[in-house]
DODOMAR-389386 format. One record per atom (N, C-alpha, C): residue in one letter; x, y, z. Coordinates in steps of 0.05 Angstrom, whole numbers, plus 5000, padded with zeros to 4 digits. Layout:
BEGIN
aXYZ;...
// end
This chain:
BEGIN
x713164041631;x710364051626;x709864011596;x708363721584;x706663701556;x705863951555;x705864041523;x703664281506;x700964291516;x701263991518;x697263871528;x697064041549;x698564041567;x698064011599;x697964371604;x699564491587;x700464811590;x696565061605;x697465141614;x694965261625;x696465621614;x694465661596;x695265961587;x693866201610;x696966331613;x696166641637;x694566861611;x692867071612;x692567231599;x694267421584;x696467421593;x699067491586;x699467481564;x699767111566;x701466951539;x698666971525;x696166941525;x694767021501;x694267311497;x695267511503;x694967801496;x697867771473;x699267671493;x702267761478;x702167621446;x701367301441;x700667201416;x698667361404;x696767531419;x694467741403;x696567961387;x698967981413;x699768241394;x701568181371;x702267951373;x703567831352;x702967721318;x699667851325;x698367731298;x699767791275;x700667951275;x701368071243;x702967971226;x705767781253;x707067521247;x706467261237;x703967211245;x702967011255;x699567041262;x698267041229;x695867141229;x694066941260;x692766981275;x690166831287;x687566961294;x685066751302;x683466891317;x682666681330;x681066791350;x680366641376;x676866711367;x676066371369;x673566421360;x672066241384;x672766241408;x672166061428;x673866121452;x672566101473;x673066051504;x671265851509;x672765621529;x671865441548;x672965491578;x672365581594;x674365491612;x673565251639;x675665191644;x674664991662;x674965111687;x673864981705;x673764991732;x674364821748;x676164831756;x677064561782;x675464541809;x674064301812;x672164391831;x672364121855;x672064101872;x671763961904;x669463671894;x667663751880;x665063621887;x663363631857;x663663531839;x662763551816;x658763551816;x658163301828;x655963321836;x654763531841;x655763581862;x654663921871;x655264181857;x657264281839;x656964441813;x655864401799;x654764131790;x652064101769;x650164251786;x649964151803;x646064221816;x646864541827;x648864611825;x649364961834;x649165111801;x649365021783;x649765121752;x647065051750;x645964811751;x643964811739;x640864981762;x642265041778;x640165261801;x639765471784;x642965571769;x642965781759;x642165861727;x640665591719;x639865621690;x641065431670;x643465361684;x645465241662;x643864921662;x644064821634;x643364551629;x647164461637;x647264171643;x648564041638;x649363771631;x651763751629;x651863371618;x654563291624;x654463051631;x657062941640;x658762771628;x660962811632;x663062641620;x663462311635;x663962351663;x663362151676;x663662291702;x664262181732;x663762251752;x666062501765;x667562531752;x670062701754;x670063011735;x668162891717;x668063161693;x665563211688;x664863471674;x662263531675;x662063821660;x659963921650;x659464081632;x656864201633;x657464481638;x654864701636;x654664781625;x652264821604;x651864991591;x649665221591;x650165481578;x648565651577;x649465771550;x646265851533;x647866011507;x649765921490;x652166051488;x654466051470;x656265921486;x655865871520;x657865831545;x657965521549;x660565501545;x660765151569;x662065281583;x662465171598;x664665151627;x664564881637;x667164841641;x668464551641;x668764531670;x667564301683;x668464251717;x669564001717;x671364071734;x673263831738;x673663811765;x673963521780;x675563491801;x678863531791;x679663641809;x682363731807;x685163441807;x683563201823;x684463021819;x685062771794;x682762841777;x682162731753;x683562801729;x685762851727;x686763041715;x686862861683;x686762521684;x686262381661;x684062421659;x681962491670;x679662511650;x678962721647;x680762961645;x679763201630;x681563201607;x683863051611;x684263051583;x683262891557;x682462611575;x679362511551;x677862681548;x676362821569;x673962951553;x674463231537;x677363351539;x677263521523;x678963361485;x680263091492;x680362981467;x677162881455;x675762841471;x673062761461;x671462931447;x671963181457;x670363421438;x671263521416;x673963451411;x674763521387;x674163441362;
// end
């Protein structure tokens, strides 16, 4: 498994939390994504719930609320979540 591709357990970011002192960091952001069946239909279920959103293209998609994205993905698309998370950078 690419670095790209690695999906962090809470674990491995507690364990690098406890490691700061080595290895100064901070975490000034959460995104998380969501792998989802039906992208279409998580927009209009997010946006029931308040969230604006916007899309990457028909596989990816983006809610927002506040300070919050949350990333939806078909689980099949797995090249275009890694464009759209190279695109936001």
């Amino acid at each position: 498994m690419a670095a790209a591709d690695h999906v962090w357990t809470l674990q491995e970011i507690a364990s690098l939390l406890d490691q700061s002192q080595a290895c100064p960091m901070r975490v000034v952001g959460y995104e998380p994504i969501l792998w989802v069946t039906d992208v279409a239909r998580a927009v209009a279920h997010y946006e029931r719930l308040g969230f604006t959103t916007s899309s990457h293209d028909e596989g990816y998609a983006f809610a927002h609320r506040d300070d919050l994205t949350i990333h939806l993905a078909v689980r099949s698309r797995r090249g275009s979540r890694e464009r759209a998370l190279r695109s936001r950078r």
